[in-house]
ROTORMAR-932266 format. One record per atom (N, C-alpha, C): residue in three letters; x, y, z. Coordinates in Angstrom, 1 decimal. Atoms other than C-alpha are relative to their C-alpha. Example, Ala and Ser with C-alpha at 12.3 -4.5 7.8 and 13.67 -1.06 7.14 Angstrom:
<sites>
{"ala" {0.9 -1.2 0.0}}
{"ala" {12.3 -4.5 7.8}}
{"ala" {0.9 1.2 0.0}}
{"ser" {-0.9 -1.1 0.0}}
{"ser" {13.7 -1.1 7.1}}
{"ser" {-0.8 1.1 0.8}}
</sites>
This chain:
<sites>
{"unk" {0.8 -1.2 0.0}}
{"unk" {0.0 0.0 0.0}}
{"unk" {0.9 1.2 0.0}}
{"unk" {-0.8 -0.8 0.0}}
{"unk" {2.7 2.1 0.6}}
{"unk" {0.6 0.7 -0.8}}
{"unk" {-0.5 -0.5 0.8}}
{"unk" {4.3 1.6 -2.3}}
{"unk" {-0.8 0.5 -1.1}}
{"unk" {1.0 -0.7 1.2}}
{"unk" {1.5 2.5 -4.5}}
{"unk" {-0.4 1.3 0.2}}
{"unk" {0.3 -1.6 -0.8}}
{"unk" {0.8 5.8 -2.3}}
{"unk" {1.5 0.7 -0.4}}
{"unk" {-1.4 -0.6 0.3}}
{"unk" {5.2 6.6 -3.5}}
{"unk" {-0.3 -0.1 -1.2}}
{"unk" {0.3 0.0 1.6}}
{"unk" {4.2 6.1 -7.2}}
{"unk" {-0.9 0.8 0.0}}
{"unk" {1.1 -1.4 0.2}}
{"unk" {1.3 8.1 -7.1}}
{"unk" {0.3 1.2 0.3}}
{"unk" {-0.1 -1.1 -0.5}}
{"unk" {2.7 10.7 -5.3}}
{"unk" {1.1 0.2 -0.9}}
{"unk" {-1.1 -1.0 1.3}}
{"unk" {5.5 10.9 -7.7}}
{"unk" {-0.7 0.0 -1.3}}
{"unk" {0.7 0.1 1.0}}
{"unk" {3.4 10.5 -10.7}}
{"unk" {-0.8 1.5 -0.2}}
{"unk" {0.8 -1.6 -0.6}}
{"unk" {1.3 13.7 -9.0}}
{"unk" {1.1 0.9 -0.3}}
{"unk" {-0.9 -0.8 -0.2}}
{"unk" {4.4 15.6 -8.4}}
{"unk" {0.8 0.0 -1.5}}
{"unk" {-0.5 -0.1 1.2}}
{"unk" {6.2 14.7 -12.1}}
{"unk" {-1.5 1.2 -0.8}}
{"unk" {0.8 -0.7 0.9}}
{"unk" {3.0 16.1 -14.0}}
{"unk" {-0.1 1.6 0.6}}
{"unk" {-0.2 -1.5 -0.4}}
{"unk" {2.8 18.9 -12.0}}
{"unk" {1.2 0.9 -0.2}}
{"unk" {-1.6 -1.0 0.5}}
{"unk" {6.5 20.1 -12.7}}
{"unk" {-0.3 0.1 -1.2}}
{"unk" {0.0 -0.2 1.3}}
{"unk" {5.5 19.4 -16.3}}
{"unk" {-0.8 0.9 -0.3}}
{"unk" {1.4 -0.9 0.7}}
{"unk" {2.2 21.5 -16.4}}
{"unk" {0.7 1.2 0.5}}
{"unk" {-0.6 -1.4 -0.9}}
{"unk" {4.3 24.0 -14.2}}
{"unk" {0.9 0.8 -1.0}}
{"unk" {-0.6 -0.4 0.7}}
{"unk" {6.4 24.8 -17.0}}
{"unk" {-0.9 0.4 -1.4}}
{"unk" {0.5 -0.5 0.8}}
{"unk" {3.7 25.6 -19.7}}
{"unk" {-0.8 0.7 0.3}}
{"unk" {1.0 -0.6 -0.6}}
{"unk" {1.5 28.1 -19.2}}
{"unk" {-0.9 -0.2 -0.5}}
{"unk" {1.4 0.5 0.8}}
{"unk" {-1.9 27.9 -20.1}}
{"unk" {-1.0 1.5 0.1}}
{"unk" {0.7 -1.4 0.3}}
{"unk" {-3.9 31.2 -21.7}}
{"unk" {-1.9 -0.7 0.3}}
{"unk" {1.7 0.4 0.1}}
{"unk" {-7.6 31.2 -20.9}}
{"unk" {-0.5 0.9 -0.8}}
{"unk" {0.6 -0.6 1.1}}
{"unk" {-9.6 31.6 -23.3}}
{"unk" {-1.5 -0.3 0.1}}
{"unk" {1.3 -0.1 -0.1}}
{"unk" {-13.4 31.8 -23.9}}
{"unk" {-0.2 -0.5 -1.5}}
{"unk" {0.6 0.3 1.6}}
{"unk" {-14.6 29.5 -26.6}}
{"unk" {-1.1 0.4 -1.1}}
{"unk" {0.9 -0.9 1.0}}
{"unk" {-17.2 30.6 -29.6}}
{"unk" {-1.3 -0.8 0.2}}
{"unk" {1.1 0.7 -0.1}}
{"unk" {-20.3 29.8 -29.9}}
{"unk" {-0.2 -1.4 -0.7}}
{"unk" {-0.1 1.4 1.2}}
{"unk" {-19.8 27.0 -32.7}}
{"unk" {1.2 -0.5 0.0}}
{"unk" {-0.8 0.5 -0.7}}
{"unk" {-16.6 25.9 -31.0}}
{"unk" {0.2 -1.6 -0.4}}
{"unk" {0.3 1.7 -0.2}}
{"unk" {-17.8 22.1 -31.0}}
{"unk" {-0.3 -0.2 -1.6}}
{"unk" {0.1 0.6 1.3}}
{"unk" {-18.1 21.8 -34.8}}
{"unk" {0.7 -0.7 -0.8}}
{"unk" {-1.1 0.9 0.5}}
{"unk" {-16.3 19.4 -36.4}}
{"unk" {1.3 0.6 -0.5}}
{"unk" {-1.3 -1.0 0.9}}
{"unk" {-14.3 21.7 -38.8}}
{"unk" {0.9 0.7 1.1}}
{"unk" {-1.2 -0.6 -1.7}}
{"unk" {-13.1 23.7 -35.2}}
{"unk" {0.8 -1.0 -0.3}}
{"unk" {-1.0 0.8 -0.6}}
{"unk" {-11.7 20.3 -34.3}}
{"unk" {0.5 -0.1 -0.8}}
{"unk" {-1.1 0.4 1.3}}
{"unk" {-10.1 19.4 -37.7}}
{"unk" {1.1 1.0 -0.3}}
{"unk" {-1.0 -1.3 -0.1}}
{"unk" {-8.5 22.9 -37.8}}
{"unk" {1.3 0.1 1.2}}
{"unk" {-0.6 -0.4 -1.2}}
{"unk" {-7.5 22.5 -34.0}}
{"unk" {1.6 -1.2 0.0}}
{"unk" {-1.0 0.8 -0.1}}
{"unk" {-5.8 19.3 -34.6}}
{"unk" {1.0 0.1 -1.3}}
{"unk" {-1.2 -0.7 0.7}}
{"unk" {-4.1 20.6 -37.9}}
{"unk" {0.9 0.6 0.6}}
{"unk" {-0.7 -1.2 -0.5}}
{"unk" {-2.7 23.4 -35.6}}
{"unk" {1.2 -1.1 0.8}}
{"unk" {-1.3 0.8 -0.7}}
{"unk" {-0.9 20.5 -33.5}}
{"unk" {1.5 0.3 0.3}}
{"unk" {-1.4 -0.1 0.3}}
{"unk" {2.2 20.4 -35.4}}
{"unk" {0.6 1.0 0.1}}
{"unk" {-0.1 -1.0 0.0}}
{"unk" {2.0 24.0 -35.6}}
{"unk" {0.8 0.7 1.2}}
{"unk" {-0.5 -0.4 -1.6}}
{"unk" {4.8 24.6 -32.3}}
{"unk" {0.2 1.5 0.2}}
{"unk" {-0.5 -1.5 -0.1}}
{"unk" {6.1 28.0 -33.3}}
{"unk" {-0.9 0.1 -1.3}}
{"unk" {0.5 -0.3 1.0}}
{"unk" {4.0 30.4 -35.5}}
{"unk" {0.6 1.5 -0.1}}
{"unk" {-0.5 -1.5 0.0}}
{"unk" {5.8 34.0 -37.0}}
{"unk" {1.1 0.0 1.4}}
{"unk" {-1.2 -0.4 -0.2}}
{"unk" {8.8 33.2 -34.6}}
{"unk" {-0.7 0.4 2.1}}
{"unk" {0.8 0.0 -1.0}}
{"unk" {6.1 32.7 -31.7}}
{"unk" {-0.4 -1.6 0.6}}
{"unk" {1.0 1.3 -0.2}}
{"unk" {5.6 29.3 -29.7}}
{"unk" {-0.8 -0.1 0.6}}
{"unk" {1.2 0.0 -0.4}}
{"unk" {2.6 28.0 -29.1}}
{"unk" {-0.4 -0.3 1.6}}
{"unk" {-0.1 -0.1 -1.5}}
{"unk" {1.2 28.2 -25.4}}
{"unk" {-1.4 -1.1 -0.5}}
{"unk" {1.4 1.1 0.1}}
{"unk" {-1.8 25.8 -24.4}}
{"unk" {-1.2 1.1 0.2}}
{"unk" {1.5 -0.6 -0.6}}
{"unk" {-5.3 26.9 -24.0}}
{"unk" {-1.2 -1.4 1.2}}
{"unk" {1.2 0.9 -0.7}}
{"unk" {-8.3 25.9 -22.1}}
{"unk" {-1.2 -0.3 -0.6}}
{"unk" {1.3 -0.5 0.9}}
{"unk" {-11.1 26.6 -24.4}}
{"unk" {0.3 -1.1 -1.0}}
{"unk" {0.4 0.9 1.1}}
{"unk" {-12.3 24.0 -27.1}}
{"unk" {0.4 0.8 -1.3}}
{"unk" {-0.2 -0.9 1.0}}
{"unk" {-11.6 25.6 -30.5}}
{"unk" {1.2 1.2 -0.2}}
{"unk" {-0.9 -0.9 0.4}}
{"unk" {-8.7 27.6 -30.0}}
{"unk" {1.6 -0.4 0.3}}
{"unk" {-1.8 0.1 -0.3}}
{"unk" {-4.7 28.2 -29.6}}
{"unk" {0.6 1.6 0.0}}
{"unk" {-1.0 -0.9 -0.5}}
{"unk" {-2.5 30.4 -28.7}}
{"unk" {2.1 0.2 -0.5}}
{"unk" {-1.6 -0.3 0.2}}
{"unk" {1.4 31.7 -29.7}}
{"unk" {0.6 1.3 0.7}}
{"unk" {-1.1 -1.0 -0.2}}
{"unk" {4.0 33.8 -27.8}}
{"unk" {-0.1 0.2 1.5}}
{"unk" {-0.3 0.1 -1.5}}
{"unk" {4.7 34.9 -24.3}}
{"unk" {-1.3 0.0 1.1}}
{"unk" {0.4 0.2 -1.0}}
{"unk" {2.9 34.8 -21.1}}
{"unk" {-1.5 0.6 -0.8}}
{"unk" {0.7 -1.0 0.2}}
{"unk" {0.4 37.6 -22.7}}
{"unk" {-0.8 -0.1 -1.1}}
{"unk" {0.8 0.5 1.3}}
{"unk" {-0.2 35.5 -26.0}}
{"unk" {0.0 0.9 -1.2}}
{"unk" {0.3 -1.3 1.2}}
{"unk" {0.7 37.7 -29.0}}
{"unk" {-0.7 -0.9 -1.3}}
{"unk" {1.0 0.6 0.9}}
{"unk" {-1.6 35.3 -31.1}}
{"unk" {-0.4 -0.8 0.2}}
{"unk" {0.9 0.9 -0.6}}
{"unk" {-4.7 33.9 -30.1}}
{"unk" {-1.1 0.0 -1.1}}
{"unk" {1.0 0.9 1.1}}
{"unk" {-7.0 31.7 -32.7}}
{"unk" {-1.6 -0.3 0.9}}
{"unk" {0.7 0.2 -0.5}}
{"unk" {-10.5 31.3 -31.9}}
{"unk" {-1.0 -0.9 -1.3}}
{"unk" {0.8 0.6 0.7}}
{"unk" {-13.0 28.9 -34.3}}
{"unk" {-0.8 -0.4 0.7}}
{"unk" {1.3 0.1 0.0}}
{"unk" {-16.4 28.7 -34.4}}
{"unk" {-0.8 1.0 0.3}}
{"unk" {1.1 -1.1 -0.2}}
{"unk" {-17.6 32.2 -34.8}}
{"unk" {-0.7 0.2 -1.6}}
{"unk" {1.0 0.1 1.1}}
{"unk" {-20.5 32.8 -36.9}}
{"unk" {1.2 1.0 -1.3}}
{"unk" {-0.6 0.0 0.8}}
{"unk" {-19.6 33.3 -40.2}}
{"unk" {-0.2 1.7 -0.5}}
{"unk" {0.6 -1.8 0.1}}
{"unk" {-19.3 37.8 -41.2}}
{"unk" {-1.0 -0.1 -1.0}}
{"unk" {0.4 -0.4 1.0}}
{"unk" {-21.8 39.3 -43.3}}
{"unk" {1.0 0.8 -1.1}}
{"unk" {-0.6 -1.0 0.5}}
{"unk" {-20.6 41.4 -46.1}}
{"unk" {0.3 1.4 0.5}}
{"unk" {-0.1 -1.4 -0.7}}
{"unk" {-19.3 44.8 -45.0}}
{"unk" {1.2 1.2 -1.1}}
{"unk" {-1.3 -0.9 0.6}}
{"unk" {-17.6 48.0 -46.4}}
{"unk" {1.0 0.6 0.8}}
{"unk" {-0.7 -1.1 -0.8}}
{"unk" {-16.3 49.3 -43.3}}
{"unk" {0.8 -1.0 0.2}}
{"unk" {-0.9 0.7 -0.5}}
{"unk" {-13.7 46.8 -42.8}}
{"unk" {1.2 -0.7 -1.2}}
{"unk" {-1.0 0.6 0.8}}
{"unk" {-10.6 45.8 -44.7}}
{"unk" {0.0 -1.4 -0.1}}
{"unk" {-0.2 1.2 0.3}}
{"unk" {-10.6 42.9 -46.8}}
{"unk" {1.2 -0.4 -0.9}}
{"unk" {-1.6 0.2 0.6}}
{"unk" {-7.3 41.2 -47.7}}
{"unk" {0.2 -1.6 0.0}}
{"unk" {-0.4 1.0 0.0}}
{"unk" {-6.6 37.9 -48.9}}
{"unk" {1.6 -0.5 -0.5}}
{"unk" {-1.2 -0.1 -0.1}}
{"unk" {-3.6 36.4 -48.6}}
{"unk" {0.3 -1.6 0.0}}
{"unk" {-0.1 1.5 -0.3}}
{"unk" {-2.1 32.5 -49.3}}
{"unk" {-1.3 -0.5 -0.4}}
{"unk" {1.0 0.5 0.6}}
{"unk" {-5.7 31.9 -50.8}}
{"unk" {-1.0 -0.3 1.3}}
{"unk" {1.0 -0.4 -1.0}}
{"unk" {-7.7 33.1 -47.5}}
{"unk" {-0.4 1.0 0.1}}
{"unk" {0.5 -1.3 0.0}}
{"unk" {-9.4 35.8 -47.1}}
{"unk" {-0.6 0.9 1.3}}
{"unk" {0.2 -0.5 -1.9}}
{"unk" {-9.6 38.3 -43.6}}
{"unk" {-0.5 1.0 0.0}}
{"unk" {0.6 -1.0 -0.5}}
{"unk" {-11.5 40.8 -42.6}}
{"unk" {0.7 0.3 1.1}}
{"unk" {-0.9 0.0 -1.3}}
{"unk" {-9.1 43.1 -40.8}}
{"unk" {-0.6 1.3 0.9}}
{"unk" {0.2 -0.7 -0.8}}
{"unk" {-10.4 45.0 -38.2}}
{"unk" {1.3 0.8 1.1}}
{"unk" {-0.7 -1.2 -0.1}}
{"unk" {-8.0 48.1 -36.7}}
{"unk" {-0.5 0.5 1.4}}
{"unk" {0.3 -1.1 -0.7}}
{"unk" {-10.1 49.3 -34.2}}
{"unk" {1.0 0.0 1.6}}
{"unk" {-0.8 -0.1 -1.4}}
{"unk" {-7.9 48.3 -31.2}}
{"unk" {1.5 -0.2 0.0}}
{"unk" {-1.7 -0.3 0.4}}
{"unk" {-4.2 49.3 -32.7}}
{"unk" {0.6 -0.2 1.0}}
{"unk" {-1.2 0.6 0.8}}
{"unk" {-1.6 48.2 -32.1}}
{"unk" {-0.3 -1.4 -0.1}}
{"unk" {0.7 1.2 -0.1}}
{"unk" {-3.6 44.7 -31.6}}
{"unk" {-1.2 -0.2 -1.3}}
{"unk" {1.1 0.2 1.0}}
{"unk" {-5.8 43.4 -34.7}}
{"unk" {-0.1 -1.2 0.1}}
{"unk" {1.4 0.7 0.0}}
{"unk" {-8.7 41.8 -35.3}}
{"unk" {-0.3 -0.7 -1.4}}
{"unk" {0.0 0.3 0.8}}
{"unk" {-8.4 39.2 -38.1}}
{"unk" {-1.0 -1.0 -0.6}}
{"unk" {1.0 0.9 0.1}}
{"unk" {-11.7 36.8 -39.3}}
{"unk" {0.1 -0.5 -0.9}}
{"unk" {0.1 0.2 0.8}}
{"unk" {-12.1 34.9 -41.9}}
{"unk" {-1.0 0.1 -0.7}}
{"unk" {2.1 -0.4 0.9}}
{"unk" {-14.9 35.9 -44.7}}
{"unk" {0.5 -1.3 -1.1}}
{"unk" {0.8 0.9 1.0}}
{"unk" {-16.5 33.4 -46.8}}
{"unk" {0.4 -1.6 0.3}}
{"unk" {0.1 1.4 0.2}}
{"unk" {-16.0 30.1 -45.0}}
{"unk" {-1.1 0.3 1.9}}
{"unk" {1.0 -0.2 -0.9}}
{"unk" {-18.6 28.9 -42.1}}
{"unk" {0.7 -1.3 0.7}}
{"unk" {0.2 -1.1 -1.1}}
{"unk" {-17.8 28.4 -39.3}}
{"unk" {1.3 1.3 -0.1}}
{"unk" {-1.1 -0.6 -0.4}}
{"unk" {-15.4 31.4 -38.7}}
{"unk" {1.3 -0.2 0.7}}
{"unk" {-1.2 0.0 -1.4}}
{"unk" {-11.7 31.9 -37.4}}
{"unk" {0.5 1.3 0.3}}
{"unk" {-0.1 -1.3 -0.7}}
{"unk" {-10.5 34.5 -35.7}}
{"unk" {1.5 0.2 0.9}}
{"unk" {-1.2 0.2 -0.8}}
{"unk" {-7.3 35.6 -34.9}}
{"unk" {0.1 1.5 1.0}}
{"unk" {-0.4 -1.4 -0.9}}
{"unk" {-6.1 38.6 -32.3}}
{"unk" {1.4 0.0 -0.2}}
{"unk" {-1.6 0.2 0.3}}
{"unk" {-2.6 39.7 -33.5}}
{"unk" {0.4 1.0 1.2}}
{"unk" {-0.7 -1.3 -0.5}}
{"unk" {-0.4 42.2 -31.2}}
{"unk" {1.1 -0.1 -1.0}}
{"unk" {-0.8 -0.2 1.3}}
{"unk" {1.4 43.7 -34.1}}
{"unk" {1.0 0.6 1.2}}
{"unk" {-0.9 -0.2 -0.9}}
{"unk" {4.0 45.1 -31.3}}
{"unk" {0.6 -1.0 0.2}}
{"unk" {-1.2 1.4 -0.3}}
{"unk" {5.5 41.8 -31.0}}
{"unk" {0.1 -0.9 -1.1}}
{"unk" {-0.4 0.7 1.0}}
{"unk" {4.9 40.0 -34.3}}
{"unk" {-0.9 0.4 -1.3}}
{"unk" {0.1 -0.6 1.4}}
{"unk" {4.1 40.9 -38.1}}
{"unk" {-1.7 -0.7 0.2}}
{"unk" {0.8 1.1 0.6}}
{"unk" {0.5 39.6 -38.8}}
{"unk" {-0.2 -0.1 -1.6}}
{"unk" {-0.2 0.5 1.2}}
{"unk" {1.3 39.3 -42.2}}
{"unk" {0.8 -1.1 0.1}}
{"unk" {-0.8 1.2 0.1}}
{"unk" {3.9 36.8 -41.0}}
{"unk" {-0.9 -0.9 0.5}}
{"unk" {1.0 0.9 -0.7}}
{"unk" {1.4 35.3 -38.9}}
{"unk" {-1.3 -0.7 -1.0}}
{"unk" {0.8 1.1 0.9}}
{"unk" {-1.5 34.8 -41.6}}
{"unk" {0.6 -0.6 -1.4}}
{"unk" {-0.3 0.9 1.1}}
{"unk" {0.8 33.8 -44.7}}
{"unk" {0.7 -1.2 0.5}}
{"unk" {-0.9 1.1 -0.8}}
{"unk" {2.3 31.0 -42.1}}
{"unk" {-0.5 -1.3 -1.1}}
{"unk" {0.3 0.9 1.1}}
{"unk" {1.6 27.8 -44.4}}
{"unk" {-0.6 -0.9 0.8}}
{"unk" {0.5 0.9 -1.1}}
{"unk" {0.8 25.6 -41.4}}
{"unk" {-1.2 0.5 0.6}}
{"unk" {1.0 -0.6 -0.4}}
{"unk" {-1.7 27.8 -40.2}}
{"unk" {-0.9 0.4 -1.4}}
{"unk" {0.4 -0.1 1.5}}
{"unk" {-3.1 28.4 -44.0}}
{"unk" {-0.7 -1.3 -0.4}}
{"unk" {0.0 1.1 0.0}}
{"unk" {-2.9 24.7 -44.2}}
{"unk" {-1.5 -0.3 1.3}}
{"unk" {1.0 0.2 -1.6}}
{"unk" {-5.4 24.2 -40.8}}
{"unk" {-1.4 0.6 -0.8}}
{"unk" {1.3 -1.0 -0.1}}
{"unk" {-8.0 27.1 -41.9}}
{"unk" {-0.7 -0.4 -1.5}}
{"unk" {1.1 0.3 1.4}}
{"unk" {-8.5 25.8 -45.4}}
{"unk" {-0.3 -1.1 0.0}}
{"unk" {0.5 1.4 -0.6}}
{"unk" {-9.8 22.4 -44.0}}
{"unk" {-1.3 0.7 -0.1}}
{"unk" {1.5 -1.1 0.5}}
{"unk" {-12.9 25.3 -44.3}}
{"unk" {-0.5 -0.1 -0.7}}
{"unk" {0.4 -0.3 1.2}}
{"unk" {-14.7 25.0 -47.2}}
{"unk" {-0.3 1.6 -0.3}}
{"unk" {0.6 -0.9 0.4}}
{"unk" {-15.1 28.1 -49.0}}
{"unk" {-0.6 0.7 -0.5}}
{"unk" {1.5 -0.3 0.4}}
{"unk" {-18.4 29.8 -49.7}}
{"unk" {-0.6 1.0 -0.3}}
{"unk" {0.1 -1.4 0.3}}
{"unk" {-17.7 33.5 -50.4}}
{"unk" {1.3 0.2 -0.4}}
{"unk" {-1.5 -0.7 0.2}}
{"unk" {-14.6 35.8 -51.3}}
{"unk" {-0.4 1.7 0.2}}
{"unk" {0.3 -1.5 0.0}}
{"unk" {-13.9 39.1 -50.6}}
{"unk" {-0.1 1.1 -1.8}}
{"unk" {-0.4 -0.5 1.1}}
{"unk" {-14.6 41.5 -53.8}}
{"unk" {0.8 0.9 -0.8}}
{"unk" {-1.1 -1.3 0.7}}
{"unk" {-11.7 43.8 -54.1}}
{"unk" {1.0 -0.1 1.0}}
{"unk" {-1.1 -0.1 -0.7}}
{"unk" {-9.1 42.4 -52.1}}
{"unk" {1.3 0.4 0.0}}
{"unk" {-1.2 -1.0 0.1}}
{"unk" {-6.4 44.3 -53.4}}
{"unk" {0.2 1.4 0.4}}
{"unk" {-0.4 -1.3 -0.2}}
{"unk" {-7.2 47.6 -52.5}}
{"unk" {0.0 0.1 1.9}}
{"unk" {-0.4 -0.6 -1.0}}
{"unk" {-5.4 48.4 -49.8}}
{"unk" {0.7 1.4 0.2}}
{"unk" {-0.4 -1.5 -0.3}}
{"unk" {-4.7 51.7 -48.6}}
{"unk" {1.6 -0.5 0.8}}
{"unk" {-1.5 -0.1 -0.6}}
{"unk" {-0.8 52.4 -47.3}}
{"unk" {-0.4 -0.1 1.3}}
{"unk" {-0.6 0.0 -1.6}}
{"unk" {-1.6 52.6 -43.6}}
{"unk" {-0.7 -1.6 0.4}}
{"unk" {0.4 1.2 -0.2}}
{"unk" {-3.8 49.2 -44.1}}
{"unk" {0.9 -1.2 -0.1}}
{"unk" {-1.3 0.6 0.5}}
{"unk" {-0.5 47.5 -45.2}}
{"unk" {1.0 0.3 0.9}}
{"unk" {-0.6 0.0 -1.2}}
{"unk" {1.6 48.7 -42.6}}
{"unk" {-0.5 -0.4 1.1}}
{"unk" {-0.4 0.6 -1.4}}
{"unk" {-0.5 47.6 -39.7}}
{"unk" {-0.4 -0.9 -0.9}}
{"unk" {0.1 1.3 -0.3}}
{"unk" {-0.8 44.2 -41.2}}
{"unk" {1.6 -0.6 -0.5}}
{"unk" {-1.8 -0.1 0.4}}
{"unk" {3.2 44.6 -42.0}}
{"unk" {0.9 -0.2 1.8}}
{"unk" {-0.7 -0.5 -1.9}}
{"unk" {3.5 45.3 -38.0}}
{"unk" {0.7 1.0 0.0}}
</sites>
């Protein structure tokens, strides 16, 4: 009895030094989270350790992941409803995806995908890494177009100069 109460307790104590060394970002999963496509994208991301020069941290949340320090300078979320069309928002495809990039909380963007269902969703902090380097990554490109896709953006080249620098970082 003894000796199975010294195995356990080191078995407790190894995982704990292991979990003690990764941190884990909490995150709040999407509404459509539990969709199959989430999971197929999530387990694409796997292999995905470092992204833009960022490794990946764990999450708690169903549907997502996370890359870069304690603070997460890129956090993925899938299974948000999919955008409507819109003018007010920069559309920029890139690698044969297409993002709706939202600005409004600089130096941090707001990147979605238009025209596949369910949505993904990234949050970049362009202060610590390019999100251009982050969405032309190939591995993550590779994950998101497990998506079917069911729209496009219709003028994805015009980008204005300061829309190009923040997704330049």
């Amino acid at each position: 009895m003894g000796r199975r109460f010294a195995v356990a307790s080191g078995l407790v104590l190894v995982a704990a030094a292991l979990s003690g060394c990764t941190p884990t970002v909490h995150m709040e999963p999407a509404d459509d989270s539990n969709n199959p496509l989430c999971a197929e994208v999530v387990v694409n991301l796997e292999n995905l350790r470092s992204l833009a020069g960022q490794d990946r941290i764990w999450t708690d949340a169903q549907g997502t992941a996370a890359w870069g320090a304690s603070g997460a300078a890129i956090l993925l979320t899938c299974g948000l409803d999919k955008p409507a069309p819109t003018s007010e928002l920069q559309c920029v495809t890139l690698e044969g995806v297409d993002w709706l990039v939202d600005a409004s909380e600089t130096p941090k963007l707001r990147l979605t995908t238009y025209g596949r269902e369910p949505a993904v969703q990234l949050y970049v902090d362009t202060e610590v890494v390019s999100s251009n380097d982050v969405i032309s990554t190939r591995g993550l490109v590779g994950a998101i177009s497990v998506i079917p896709v069911d729209g496009a953006c219709t003028a994805p080249d015009e980008l204005d100069e300061d829309a190009q620098q923040l997704l330049d970082g």
